[in-house]
C-alpha positions in Angstrom: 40.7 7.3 -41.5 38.0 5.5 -43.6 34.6 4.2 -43.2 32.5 2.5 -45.2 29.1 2.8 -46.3 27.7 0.0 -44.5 29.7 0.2 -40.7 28.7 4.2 -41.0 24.4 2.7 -41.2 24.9 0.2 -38.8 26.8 2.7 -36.5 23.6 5.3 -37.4 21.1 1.9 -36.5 22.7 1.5 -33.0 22.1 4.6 -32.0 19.1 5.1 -33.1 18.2 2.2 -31.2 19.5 3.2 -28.3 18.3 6.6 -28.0 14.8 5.1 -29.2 13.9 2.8 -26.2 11.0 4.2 -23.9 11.2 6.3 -20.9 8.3 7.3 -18.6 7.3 10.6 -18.6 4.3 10.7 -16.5 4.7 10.4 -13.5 7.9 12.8 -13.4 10.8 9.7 -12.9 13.1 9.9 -10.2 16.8 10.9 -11.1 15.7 12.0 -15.1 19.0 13.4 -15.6 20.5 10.1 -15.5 18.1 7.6 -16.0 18.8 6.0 -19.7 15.8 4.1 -21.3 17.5 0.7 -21.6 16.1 -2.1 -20.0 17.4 -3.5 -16.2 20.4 -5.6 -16.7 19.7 -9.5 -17.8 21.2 -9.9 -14.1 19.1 -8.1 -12.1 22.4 -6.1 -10.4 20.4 -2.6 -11.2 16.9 -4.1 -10.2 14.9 -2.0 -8.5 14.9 1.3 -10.3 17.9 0.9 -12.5 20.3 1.4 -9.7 22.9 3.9 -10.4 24.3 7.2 -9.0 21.7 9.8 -8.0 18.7 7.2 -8.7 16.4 8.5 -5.8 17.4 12.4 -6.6 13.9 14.3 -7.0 15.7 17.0 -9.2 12.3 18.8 -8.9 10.3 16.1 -9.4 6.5 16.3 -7.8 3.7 13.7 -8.0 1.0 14.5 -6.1 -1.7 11.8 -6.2 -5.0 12.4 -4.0 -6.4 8.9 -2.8 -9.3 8.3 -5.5 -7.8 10.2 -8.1 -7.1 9.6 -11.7 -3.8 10.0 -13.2 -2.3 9.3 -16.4 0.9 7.2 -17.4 2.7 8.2 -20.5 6.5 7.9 -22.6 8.9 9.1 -24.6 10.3 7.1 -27.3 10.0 5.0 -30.3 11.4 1.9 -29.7 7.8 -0.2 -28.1 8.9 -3.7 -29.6 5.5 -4.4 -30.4 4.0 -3.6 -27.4 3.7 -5.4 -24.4 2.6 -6.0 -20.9 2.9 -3.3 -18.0 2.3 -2.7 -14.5 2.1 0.4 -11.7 3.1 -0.7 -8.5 4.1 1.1 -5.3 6.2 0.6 -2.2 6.0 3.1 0.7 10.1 2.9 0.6 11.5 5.9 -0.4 14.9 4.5 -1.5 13.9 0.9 -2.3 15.5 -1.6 -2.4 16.1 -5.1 -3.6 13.8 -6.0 -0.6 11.2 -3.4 -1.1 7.5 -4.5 -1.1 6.0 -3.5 -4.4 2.7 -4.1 -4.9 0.4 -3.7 -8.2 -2.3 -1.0 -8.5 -2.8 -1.2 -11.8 -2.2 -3.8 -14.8 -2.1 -3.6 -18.7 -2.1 -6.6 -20.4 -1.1 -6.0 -24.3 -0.5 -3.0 -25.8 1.8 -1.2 -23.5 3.4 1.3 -24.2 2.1 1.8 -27.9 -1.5 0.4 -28.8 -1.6 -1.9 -32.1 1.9 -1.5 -32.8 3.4 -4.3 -34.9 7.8 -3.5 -34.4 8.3 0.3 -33.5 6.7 3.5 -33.7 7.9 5.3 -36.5 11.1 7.8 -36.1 10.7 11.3 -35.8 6.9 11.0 -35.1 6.9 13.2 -32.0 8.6 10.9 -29.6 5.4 10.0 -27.2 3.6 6.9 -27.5 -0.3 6.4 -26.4 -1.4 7.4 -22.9 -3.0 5.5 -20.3 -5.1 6.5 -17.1 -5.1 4.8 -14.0 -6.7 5.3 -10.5 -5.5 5.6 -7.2 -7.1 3.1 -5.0 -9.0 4.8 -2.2 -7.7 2.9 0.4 -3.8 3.1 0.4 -2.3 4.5 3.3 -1.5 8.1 2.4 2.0 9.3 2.8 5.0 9.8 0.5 6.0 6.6 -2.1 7.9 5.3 -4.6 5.7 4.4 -8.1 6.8 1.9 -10.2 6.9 1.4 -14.2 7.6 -2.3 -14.8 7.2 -3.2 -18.9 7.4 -6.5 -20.2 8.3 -5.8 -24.3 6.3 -8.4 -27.0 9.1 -8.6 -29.6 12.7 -8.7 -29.2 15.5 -9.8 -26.7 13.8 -10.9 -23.3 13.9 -7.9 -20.8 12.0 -5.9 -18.1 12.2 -2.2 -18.3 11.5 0.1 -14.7 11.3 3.4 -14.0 10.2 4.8 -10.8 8.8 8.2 -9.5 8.4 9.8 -6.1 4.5 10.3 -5.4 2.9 11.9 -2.2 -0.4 9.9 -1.4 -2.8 12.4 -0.1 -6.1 11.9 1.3 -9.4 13.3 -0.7 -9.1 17.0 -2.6 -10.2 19.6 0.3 -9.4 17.6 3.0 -6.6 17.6 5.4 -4.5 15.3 6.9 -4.9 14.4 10.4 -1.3 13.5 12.2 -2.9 10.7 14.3 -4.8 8.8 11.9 -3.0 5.1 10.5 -5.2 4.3 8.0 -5.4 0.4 7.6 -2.5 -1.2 6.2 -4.1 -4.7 5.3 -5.1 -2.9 2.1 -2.4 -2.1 0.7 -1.0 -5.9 1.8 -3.9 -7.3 -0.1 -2.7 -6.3 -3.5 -0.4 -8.4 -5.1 3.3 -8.3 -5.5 5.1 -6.8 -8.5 5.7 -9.4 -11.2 9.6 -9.8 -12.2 11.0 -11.6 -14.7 14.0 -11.9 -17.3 16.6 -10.6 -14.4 18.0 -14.0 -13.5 15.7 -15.0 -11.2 14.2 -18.2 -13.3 11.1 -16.7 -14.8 11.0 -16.0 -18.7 8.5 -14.5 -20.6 7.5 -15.9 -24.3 8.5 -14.0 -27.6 6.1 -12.7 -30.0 3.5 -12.7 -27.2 1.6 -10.3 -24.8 2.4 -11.0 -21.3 -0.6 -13.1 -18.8 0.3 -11.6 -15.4 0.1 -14.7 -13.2 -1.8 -11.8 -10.8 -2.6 -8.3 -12.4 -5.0 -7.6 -9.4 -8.5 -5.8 -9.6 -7.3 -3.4 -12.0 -7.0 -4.3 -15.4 -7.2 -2.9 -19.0 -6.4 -5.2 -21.9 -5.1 -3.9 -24.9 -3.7 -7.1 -26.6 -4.9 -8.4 -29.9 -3.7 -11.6 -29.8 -3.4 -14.6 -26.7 -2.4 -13.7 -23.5 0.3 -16.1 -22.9 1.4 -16.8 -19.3 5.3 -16.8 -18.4 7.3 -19.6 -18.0 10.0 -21.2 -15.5 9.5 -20.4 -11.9 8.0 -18.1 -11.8 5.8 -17.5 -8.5 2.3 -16.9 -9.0 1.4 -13.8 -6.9 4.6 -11.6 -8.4 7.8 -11.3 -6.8 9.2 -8.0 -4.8 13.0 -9.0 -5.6 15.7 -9.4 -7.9 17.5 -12.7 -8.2 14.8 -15.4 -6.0 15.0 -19.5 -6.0 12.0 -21.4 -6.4 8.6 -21.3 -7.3 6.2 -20.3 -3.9 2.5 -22.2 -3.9 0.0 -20.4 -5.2 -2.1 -18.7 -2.6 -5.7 -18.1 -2.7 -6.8 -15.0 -4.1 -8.7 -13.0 -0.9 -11.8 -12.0 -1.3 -13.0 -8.4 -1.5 -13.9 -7.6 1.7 -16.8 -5.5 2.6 -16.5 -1.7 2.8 -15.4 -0.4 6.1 -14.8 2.6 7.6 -11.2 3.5 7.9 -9.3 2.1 11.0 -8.8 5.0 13.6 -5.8 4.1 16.4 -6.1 6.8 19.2 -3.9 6.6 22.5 -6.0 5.8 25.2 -8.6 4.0 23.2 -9.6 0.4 23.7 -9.3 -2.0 21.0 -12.0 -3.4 19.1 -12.5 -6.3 16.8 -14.2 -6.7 14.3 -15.3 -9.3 12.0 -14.8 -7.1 9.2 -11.1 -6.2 9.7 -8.1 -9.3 9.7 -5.7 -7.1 11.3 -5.4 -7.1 15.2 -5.8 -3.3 16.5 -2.6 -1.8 18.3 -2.0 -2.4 22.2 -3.4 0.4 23.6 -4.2 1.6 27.3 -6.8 -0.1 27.4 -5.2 -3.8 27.3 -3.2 -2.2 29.9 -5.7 -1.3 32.1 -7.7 -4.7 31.4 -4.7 -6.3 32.5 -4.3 -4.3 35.9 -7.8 -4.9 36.7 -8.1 -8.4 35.9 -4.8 -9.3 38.3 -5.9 -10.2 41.7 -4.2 -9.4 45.4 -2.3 -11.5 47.0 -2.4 -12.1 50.6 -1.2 -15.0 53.1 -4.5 -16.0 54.3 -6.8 -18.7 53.0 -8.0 -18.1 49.4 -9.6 -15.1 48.5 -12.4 -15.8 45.8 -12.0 -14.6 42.6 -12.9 -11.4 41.5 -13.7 -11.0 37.6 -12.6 -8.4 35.7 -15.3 -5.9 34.6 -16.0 -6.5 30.8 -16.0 -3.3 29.0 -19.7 -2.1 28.0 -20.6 -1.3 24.4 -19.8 2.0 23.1 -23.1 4.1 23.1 -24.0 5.7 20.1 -26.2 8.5 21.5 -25.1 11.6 20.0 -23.2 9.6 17.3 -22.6 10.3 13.2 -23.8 7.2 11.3 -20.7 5.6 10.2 -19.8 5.7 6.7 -21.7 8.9 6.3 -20.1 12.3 4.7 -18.3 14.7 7.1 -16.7 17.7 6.3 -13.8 18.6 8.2 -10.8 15.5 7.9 -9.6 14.9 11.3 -12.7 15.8 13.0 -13.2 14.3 16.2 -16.5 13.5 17.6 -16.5 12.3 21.4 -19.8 11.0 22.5 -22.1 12.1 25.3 -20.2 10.8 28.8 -17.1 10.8 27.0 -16.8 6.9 26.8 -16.5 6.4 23.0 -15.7 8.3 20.2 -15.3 8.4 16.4 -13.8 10.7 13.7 -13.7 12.2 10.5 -11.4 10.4 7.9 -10.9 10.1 4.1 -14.6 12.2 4.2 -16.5 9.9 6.2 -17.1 9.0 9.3 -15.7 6.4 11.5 -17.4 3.5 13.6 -18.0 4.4 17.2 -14.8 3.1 19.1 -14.8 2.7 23.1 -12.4 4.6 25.4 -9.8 2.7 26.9 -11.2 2.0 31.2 -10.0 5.3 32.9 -9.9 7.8 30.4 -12.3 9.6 29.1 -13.3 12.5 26.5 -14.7 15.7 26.6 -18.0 15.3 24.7 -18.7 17.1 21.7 -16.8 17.5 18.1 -13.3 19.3 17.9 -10.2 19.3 15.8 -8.2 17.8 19.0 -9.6 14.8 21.6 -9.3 16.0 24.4 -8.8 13.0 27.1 -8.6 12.6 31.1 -8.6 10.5 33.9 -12.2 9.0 34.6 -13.3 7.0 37.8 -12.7 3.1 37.6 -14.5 0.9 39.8 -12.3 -1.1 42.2 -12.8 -4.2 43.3 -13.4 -4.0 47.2 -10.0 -6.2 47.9 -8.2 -4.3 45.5 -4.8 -3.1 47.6 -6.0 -4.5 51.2 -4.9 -7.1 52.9 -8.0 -9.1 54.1 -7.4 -10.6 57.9 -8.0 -14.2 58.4 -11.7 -14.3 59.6 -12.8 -11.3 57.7 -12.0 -13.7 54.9 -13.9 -16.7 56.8 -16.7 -14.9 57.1 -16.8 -13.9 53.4 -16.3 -17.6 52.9 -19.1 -18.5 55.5 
């Protein structure tokens, strides 16, 4: 069998090509055994993750990221096209899916995955392109999560590249978890949604150009030496979390920051409290329960019995209380109040706001790895449970 010169190159040239396109190597990918470094299919039918066989195996794969910490994003390959655009995004889905939330932690905007690169890195050259440090925001729920690579090349066919990688979102180095404590998820639903594009859903990015992310988020480096340019099509402007999506949602407001908080403590038997600071409602709790029992009045078939209010619960005291917001040592350290009405704890290295007991239960004061909680004495109302005879209740009406 014969070949010629020119079909043996161009065979040579295809491979090269193929074998050359990027891969992430930190953080450690899910499934590296089978994960090829081509881009997600013009269709979208491997979006998220490059779907295939085995795509959420761990294979020994560990990514341990404290809350606060800095970690670094690198590759292997040659084939950068230029550069481009990239983000890191995370969902706290394990196997995501096309439905998975995704949302962006950190944003480059030119230069990604190779810095000043005008068509490839050279073949040969060691395989690994720049490297680039990012930070894990502070106030993510902690807990195990998928990280995405999403890169959006500056030269060459239209595509989006994605790799992802199991992570384990821990709190602060030397501190340790508490089993009761939900940090507050309206953080993590304040970043914004993973930009796709060039799958078949409608949005295009422009050739020859470093991607605009219609919203990078708070976290940005720009590494670009030309013009941003924005993408094109519909293309919604806070990102998109799917595959193959119609339409182009209204732009939304971008929030603003909000003020810094202590984190959100939910503790059974604890009454809710608002605050001005914090959009999300707190859980229902005993103590709506017990508002709600207190606040119902008896029945009886005499005349009208007058209304009795329900007691409004008093303001946590702070006597004997940590100033929230200051450092503590111990994570999970609770610190129940003197008269065991209110309490606050220990979390992410700082210490909670004062939160109320729910009506009926109480603490035992002082600070301990577990709250301990009983029954305290609620006030009754004096017609709560009797039946009032007729002129016992004319003569409270008299």
């Amino acid at each position: 069998m014969h070949f010629s010169t020119t079909s043996l190159f161009a065979t040579a040239g295809l491979l090269a090509y193929a074998n050359a396109h990027m891969i992430m190597k930190s953080p450690v990918p899910y499934g590296k055994s089978s994960l090829n470094n081509s881009p997600l299919d013009a269709s979208g039918s491997d979006f998220p993750c490059k779907q295939r066989p085995g795509v959420y195996d761990a294979q020994g794969a560990s990514n341990v990221f404290p809350l606060g910490s800095t970690q670094t994003l690198s590759f292997t390959g040659s084939a950068v096209h230029g550069g481009g655009s990239c983000q890191l995004s995370i969902t706290y889905d394990k196997n995501p899916t096309k439905n998975s939330d995704f949302r962006v932690i950190h944003s480059i905007e030119g230069g990604c995955p190779a810095k000043g690169q005008a068509g490839n890195l050279p073949e040969g050259g060691g395989g690994d392109s720049d490297t680039y440090p990012f930070t894990i925001p502070t106030d993510l729920p902690t807990g195990d999560a998928t990280l995405a690579w999403t890169w959006f090349n500056k030269i060459g066919n239209r595509e989006m590249y994605m790799n992802c990688a199991p992570v384990s979102i821990t709190a602060a180095k030397k501190a340790k978890r508490s089993p009761v404590l939900q940090r507050d998820q309206s953080a993590f639903e304040k970043l914004p949604k993973m930009f796709v594009a060039n799958i078949g859903n409608g949005c295009k990015t422009q050739d020859s150009a470093d991607l605009l992310f219609p919203d990078p988020g708070t976290s940005v480096d720009k590494f670009g030496t030309g013009t941003l340019t924005p993408p094109s099509g519909t293309c919604p402007a806070g990102g998109s979390s799917g595959g193959s999506s119609g339409g182009s949602p209204s732009p939304a407001a971008s929030p603003a920051p909000a003020p810094a908080q202590s984190p959100a403590i939910f503790v059974p038997g604890a009454a809710s409290a608002s605050s001005a600071s914090s959009p999300a409602a707190m859980p229902t709790t005993m103590a709506t329960m017990a508002s709600s029992s207190m606040a119902a009045a008896p029945t009886s078939s005499a005349a009208a019995m007058p209304a009795v209010p329900a007691p409004s619960p008093a303001a946590p005291s702070t006597q004997g209380s940590q100033t929230p917001g200051s450092p503590c040592q111990t994570e999970g350290m609770w610190n129940c109040l003197p008269g065991g009405k209110s309490f606050q704890q220990c979390a992410s290295g700082m210490w909670s706001a004062v939160q109320p007991m729910a009506q009926g239960v109480t603490c035992s004061p002082g600070q301990s790895t577990t709250l301990q909680m009983g029954a305290g004495r609620v006030k009754r109302s004096p017609y709560h449970g009797h039946r009032q005879k007729p002129h016992a209740a004319a003569a409270l009406l008299s």
